[in-house]
C-alpha positions in Angstrom: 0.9 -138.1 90.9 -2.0 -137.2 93.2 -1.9 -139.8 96.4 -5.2 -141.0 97.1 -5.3 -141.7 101.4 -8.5 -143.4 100.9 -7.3 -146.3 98.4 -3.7 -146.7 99.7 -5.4 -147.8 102.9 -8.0 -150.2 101.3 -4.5 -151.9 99.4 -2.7 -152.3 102.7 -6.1 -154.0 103.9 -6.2 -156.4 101.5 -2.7 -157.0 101.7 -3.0 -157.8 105.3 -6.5 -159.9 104.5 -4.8 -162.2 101.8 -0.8 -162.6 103.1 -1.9 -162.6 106.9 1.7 -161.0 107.4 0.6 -158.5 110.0 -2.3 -156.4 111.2 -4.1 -153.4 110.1 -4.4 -150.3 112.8 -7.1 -148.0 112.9 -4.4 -145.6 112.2 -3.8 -147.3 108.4 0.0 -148.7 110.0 0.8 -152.1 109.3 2.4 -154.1 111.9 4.2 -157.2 111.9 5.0 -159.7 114.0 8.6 -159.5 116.1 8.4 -162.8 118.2 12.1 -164.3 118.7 13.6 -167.3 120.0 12.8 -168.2 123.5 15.4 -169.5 125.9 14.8 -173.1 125.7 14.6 -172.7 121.9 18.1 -171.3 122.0 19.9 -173.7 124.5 18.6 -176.9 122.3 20.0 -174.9 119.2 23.5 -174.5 121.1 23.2 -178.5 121.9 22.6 -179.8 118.7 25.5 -177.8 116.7 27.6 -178.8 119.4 26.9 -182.8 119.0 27.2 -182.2 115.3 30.4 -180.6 115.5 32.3 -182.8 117.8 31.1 -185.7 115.1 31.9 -183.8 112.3 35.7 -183.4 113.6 36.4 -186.3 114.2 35.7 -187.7 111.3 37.2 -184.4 109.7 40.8 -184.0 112.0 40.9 -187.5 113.0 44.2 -188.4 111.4 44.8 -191.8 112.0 41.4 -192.9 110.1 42.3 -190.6 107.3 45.6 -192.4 107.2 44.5 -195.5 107.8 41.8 -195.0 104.7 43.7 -193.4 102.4 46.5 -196.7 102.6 43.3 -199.2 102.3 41.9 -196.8 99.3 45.1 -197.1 97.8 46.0 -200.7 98.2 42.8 -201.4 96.6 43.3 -199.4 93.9 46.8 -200.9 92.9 45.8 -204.6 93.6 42.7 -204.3 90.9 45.2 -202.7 88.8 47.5 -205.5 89.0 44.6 -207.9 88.0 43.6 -206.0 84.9 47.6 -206.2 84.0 47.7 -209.9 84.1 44.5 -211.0 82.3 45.9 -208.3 79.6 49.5 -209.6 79.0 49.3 -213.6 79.7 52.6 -213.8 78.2 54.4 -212.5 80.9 53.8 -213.4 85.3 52.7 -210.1 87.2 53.0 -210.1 91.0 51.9 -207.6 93.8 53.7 -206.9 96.3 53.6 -204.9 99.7 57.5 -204.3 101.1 58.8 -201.7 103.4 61.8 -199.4 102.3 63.3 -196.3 103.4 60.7 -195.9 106.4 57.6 -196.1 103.6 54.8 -199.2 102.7 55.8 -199.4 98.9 52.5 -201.2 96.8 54.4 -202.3 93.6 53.1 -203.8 90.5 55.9 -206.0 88.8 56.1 -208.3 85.6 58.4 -211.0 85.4 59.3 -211.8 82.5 61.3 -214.8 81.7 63.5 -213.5 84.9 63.3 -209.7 84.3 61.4 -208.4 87.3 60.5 -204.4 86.1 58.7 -202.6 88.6 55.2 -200.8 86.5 53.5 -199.0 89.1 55.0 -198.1 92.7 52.5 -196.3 95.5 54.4 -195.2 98.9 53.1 -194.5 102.3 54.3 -193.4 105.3 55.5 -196.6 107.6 55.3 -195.1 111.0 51.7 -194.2 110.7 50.5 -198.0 109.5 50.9 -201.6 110.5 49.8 -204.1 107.9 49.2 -207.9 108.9 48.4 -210.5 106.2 46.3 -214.1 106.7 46.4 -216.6 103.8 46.4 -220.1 105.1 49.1 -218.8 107.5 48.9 -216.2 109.6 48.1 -213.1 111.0 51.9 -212.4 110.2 52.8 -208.9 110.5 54.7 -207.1 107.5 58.2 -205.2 108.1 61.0 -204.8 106.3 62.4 -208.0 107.1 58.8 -209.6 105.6 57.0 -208.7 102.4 54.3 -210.1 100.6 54.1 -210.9 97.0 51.3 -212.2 95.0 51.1 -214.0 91.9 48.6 -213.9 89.3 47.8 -216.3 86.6 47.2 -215.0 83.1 43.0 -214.8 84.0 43.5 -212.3 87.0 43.3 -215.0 89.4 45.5 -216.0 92.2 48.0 -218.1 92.0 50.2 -218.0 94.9 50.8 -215.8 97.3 54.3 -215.9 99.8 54.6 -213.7 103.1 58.1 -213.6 103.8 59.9 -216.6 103.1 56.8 -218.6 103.8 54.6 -219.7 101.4 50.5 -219.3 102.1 47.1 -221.0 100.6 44.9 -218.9 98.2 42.0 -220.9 98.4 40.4 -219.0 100.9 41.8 -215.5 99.9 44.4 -213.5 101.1 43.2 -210.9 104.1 44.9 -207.9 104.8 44.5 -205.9 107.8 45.7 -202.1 107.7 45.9 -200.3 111.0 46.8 -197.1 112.9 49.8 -197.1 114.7 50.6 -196.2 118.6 47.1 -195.8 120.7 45.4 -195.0 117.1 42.5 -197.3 117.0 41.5 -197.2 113.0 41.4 -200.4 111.4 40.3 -201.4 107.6 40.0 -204.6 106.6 41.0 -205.6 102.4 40.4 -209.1 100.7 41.7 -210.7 97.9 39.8 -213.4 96.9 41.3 -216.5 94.8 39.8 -214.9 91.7 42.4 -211.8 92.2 39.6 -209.3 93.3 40.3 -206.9 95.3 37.7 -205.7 97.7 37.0 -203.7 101.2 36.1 -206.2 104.6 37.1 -209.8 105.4 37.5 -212.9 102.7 34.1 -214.7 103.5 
């Protein structure tokens, strides 16, 4: 192949004529621009991954809200569960209940039947990392191992009564938990049950 001077110059002015990508010397070179940052462009660049990485991890490392979450997530989780169970089986009384053993929160799903209590689906979390306060007509009362709370549901999936401790509460207006981080943690979710037996995130209204 015979290269033709003439015509590979023309091609690399029409390339620079319709991309505007660089310039054409009189020498047939194309040059491009090599501008970089600036100095100001580069400290404002430093500042803004900076901000976003001191949000990002703490929403990533902080523990406590994970913790905090993750109990709220599944309390939720196992207290719809518990209302699907009774509006299935209205032969038999199933109750949800939060108790402390063995240094954990237990979430346990139980049916009562005729006096059998069996225990149908158990979550555990880690006690020392959680404080859990119930308010149902009574209340806030704080939950230990010394007080529990159980609630009752009624063969629709609604509320029927609800004890903390030895002390029995008031559905009417819902039963509202309040999970949150122990020591100087500051994380705090809010859970409602509301006389219906639904389960859902912020405060009974």
């Amino acid at each position: 192949m015979i290269l033709n001077l003439a015509q590979l110059r023309l091609e690399l002015r029409s390339y620079h004529n319709s991309s505007g990508t660089g310039s054409y010397c009189s020498q047939g070179v194309v040059s491009f621009s090599s501008r970089g940052f600036t100095v100001v462009e580069l400290v404002a660049s430093i500042v803004l991954v900076a901000i976003i990485s001191a949000t990002v991890s703490t929403r990533w490392f902080g523990t406590d809200t994970f913790q905090v979450s993750t109990a709220s997530s599944q309390f939720l989780t196992i207290a719809r569960l518990a209302q699907r169970i009774a509006q299935a089986n209205s032969s038999i009384t199933i109750h949800l209940r939060i108790d402390q053993a063995a240094g954990d929160w237990q979430y346990l799903v139980n049916e009562d039947d005729a006096g059998v209590v069996t225990t149908l689906h158990r979550l555990e979390i880690d006690a020392a990392d959680i404080n859990i306060q119930v308010t149902a007509g009574i209340g806030p009362s704080g939950l230990s191992a010394a007080t529990s709370l159980d609630l009752e549901y009624d063969s629709l999936g609604n509320l029927k009564e609800v004890t903390i401790g030895a002390n029995p509460g008031v559905v009417t207006s819902g039963v509202a938990i309040d999970l949150s981080a122990t020591g100087a943690g500051t994380a705090n979710r809010k859970v409602c049950i509301s006389p219906l037996g639904f389960a859902h995130d912020g405060i009974c209204v």
